[in-house]
Legacy VTK file of the C-alpha trace (Angstrom):
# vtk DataFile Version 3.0
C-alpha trace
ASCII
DATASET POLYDATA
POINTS 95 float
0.000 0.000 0.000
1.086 3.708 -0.875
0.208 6.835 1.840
1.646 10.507 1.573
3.750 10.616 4.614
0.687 12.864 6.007
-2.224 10.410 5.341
0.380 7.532 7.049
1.398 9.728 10.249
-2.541 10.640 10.606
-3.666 7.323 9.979
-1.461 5.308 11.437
-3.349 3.604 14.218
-5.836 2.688 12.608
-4.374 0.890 9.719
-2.053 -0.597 12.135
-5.508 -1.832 13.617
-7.037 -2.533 10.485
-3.898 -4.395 8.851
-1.656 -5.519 11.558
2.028 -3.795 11.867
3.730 -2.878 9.340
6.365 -5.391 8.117
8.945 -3.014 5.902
8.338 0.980 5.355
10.596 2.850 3.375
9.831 6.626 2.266
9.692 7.982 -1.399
10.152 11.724 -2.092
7.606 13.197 -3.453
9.626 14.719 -6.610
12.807 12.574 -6.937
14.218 15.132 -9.575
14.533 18.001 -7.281
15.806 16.016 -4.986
18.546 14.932 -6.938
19.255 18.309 -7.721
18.880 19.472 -3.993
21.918 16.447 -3.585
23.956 17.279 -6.381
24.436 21.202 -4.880
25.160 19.847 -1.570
27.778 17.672 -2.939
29.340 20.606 -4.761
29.226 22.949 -2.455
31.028 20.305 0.453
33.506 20.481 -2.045
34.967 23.671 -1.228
35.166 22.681 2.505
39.501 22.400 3.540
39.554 18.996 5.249
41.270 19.402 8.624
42.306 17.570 11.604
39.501 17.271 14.166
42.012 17.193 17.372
43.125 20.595 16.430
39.711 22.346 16.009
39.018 21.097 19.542
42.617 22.050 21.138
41.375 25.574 19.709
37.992 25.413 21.258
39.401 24.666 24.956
41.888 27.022 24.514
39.500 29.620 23.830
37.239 28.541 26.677
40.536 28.513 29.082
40.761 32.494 27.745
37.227 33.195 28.233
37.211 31.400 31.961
40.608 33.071 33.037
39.163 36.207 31.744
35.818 36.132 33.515
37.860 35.195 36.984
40.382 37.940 36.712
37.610 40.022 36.022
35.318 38.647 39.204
38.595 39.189 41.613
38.988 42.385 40.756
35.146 43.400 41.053
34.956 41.748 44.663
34.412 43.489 47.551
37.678 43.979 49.659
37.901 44.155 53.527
38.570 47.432 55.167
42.091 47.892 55.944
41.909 49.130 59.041
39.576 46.440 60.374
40.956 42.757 61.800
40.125 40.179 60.082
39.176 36.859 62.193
41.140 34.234 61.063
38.816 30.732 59.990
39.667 27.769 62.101
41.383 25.231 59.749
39.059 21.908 59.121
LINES 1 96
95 0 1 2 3 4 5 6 7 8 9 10 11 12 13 14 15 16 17 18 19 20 21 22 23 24 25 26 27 28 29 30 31 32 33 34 35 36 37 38 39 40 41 42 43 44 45 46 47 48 49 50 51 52 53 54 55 56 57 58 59 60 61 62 63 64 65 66 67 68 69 70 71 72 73 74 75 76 77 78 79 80 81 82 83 84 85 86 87 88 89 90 91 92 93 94
């Protein structure tokens, strides 16, 4: 049996009642052309991608987040609020 992939999704409990599971389902586009053409412009455009090494994207990435981190910490030191000098500061029993 044929179904759009709309009548099938709608329907699909109740032909699933009326005609048991389904045993194999596969999906047909609707205009094969244009998606062959839809697949041949992918292709050519990956085609101008530069192949490169995965490892080194990511050692970029964590270096960048180790900037951004280091940044935000330097800048959260700086930016917290300081004891008064002339006031003594109780020292914290060590656990």
């Amino acid at each position: 049996m044929k179904f759009t992939y709309e009548d099938y999704q709608a329907n699909r409990l109740a032909l699933q009642a009326k005609h048991g599971k389904e045993i194999k389902l596969w999906l047909e586009p609707a205009d094969s052309a244009a998606l062959d053409t839809l697949l041949q412009n992918v292709r050519r455009s990956r085609q101008n991608f530069v192949p490169g090494v995965f490892e080194d994207h990511l050692d970029k990435m964590i270096a960048a987040e180790k900037r951004s981190v280091t940044h935000f910490l330097k800048e959260a030191a700086a930016n917290a609020p300081r004891p008064a000098p002339n006031k003594k500061i109780k020292e914290q029993p060590q656990r």
